[in-house]
C-alpha positions, 0 to 999 in steps of 0.5 A: 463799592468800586472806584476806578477810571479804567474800564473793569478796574476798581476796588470792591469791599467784600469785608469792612476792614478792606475799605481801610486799605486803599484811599477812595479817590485813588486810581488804577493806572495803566503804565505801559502796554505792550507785553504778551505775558507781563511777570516777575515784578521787583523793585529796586528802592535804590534806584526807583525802577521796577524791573518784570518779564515779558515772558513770551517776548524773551525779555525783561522791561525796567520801568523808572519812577523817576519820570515813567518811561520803559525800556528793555533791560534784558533781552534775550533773558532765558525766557525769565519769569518770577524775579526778586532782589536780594539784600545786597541789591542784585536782581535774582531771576528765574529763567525757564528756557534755560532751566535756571536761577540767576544773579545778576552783579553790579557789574552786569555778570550772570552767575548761575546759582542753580541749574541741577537737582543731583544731576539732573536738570531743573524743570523751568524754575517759576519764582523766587524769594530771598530771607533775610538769611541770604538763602534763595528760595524757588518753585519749579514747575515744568511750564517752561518744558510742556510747549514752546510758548514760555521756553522750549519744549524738552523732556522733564528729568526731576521726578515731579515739580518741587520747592528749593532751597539754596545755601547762602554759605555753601550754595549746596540746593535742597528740596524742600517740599516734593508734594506740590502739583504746579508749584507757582508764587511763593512769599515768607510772612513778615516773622519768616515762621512761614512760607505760603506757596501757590499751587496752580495745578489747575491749569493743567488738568481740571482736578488740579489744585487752584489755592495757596498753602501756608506751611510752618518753617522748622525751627533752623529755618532751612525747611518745611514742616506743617502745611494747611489750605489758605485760600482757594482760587474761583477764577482761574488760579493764583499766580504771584503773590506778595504780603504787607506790613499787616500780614495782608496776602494780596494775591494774583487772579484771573479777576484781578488781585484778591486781598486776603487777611492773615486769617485766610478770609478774602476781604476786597479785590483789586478789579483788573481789566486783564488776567493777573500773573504778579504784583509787587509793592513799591514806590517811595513808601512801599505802598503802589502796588504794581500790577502785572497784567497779561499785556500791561504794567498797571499800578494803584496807591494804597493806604497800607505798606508792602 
């Protein structure tokens, strides 16, 4: 079953509870073109905006609901892929050129909240979330260090490509998972007892891992303990990802976006007519989900809430 006007876009059902999902005369919709690799969407309700990266263009894009025009927010931004807002409003940011996690304040300052992993340099920190205790979490692998096309080329100091974990209290950084390959996307479940985290080895060697792993939070909710396969990726990798109100992963690929229920069975996809990095949910009610796709910002209503 597909609908859609744009060529290669459209829905497919793959499991009957999918076809609930979205609302059958809905349409996939180009936004905005113009990017080199679009990433890193996030929404800022107060304001109706969505702010992403245009990675190799070294800048950010800020799209308005209100009336649909973009302009650049940022530029140059460190090369800065995955970002998030936190719960006080302020736009956390992951810059691969710089090898840094930022905040942006309501005032427009930068402030550097990770940098160093005892006192070394970060790779090229990829994407970021926030729980609802104020602690920023974050992949790094080192995509922004192996060529000059996301950042610079430089050599890697961090003993391989880790999860982090920052303090909200004392800003002190962890590491919470060191057995990733590729560590890319990253998102709690809606009860936080889980973190899914998508491993894009892939991409770097034929034997790398293309899936999602779900692992368990202990029980202080500062680290990682039991972790297991989710989903597995069959074409090209998984990227961003982000999880709704039903526990749904709705997840980037080179096909488009596959929709996985809580179980881990793909249910429907999201046909994109260019390779997927990122989506986030958005709009009023949280249900348009925003679609980054290589050069264009696409997006579709649903039926369901981010």
């Amino acid at each position: 079953m597909f609908y859609g006007e744009i060529e290669g876009g459209g829905f497919e059902v793959i499991e009957p509870e999918f076809a609930g999902c979205f609302v059958g005369h809905a349409r996939l919709e180009r936004l905005w073109t113009g990017c080199r690799w679009a990433e890193g969407p996030a929404w800022f309700g107060g304001g109706r905006y969505l702010i992403w990266s245009d990675l190799p263009n070294n800048r950010q894009l800020r799209y308005d609901d209100t009336d649909g025009s973009v302009s650049v927010f940022r530029q140059p931004s460190g090369f800065s892929n995955g970002n998030t807002v936190d719960q006080q409003g302020r736009l956390i940011s992951c810059e691969h050129q710089n090898r840094r996690v930022t905040r942006t304040e309501h005032n427009g300052a930068i402030t550097v909240l990770a940098s160093h992993y005892q006192g070394k340099r970060l790779n090229s920190p990829n994407d970021v979330v926030v729980k609802s205790d104020g602690s920023i979490w974050f992949t790094d692998p080192n995509y922004g260090i192996i060529a000059d096309y996301e950042g610079n080329r430089a050599e890697q100091e961090q003993s391989g490509c880790h999860v982090y974990r920052i303090d909200p209290h004392s800003g002190e950084l962890t590491c919470v998972a060191d057995d990733f390959d590729h560590p890319n996307g990253l998102a709690f479940s809606r009860d936080e007892q889980q973190l899914f985290v998508a491993d894009s080895g892939f991409t770097e060697s034929p034997q790398g891992p293309r899936h999602i792993r779900c692992l368990d939070v202990n029980a202080s909710g500062t680290g990682l303990t039991r972790s297991r396969v989710f989903a597995e990726c069959t074409q090209g990798v998984f990227d961003g990802f982000r999880i709704d109100e039903q526990g749904r992963v709705w997840a980037s690929s080179a096909g488009g976006v596959n929709c996985y229920a809580s179980d881990g069975r793909l249910i429907g996809k999201v046909h994109v007519p260019e390779m997927v990095a990122n989506v986030e949910f958005g709009g009023l009610h949280r249900n348009r989900l925003f679609i980054c796709g290589t050069t264009s910002l696409y997006a579709i209503y649903l039926k369901i809430n981010g």
